[in-house]
C-alpha positions in Angstrom: 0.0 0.0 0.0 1.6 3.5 -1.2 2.0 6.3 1.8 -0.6 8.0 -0.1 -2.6 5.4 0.4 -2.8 4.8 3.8 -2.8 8.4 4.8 -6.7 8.2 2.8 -7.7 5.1 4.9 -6.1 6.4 8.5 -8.3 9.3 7.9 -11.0 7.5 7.1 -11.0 4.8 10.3 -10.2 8.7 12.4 -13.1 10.3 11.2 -15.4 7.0 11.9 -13.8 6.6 15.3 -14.0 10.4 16.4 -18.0 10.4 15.2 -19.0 7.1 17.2 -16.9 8.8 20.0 -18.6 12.2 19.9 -22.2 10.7 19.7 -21.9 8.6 22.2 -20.7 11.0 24.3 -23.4 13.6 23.4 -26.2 11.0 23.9 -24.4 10.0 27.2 -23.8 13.6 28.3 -28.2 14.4 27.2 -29.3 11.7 29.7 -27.1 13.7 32.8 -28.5 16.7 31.5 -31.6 15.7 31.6 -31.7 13.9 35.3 -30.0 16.9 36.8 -32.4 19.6 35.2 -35.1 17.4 36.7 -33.7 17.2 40.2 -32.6 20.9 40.4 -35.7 22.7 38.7 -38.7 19.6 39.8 -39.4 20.5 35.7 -38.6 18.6 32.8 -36.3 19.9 30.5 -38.0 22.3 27.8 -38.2 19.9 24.8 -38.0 22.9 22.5 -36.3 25.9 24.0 -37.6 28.2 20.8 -40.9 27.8 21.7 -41.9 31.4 23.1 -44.2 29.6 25.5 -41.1 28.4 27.3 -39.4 31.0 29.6 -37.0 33.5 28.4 -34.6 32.5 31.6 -35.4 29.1 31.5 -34.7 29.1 28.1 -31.6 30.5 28.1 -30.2 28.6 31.1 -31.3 25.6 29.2 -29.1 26.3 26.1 -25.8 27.4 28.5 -25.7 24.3 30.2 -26.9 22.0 27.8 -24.5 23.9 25.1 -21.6 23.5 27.5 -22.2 20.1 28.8 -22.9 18.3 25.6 -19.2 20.6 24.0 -17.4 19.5 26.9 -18.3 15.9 27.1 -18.1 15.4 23.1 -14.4 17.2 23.4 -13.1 15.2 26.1 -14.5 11.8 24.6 -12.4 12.8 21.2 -9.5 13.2 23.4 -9.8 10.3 24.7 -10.5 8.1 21.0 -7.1 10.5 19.6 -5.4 9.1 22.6 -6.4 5.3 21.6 -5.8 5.9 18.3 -2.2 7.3 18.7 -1.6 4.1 20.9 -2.9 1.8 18.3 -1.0 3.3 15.3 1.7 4.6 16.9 0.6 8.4 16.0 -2.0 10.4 16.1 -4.7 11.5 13.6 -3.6 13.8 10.7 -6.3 16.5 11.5 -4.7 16.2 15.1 -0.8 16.5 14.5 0.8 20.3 14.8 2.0 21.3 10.8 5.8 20.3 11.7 4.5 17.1 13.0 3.0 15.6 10.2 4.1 13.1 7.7 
């Protein structure tokens, strides 16, 4: 197989390991959003935060912590699949390495 080559399919088996990582860590990170909105308001969670018929406040609390949560849990899962990829090839993802780093 030419360097070309497997520089194409490395990216390709990244790209499908940093998506399953990132969804399941956003579905993971929606169910702990969820829960804790529940215990600390005793409210659901508004299922559609546009709707003007949910509260501004509410609203807007729901998109901070939700936005945050989900960001922070999807960034720290893709560390975590870079990490297991660098161990398993022996480097990390192209998109990952610094411009004098890569190949």
């Amino acid at each position: 197989m030419a360097k070309k080559d497997k520089g194409a399919s490395d990216t390709k088996v990244w790209s499908a390991f940093s998506l399953i990582a990132a969804l399941g860590a956003a579905t993971v990170a929606k169910k702990a959003i969820n829960t804790s909105w529940k215990a600390a308001t005793r409210k659901q969670p508004p299922e559609n935060p546009a709707d003007p018929d949910v509260d501004l406040r509410e609203a807007v609390a729901w998109a901070i912590v939700s936005g945050a949560f989900v960001g922070l849990a999807r960034m720290l899962a893709q560390r975590r699949a870079a990490s297991y990829y660098a161990r398993s090839t022996g480097h990390l993802p192209a998109s990952l390495q610094r411009d004098n780093d890569r190949v």
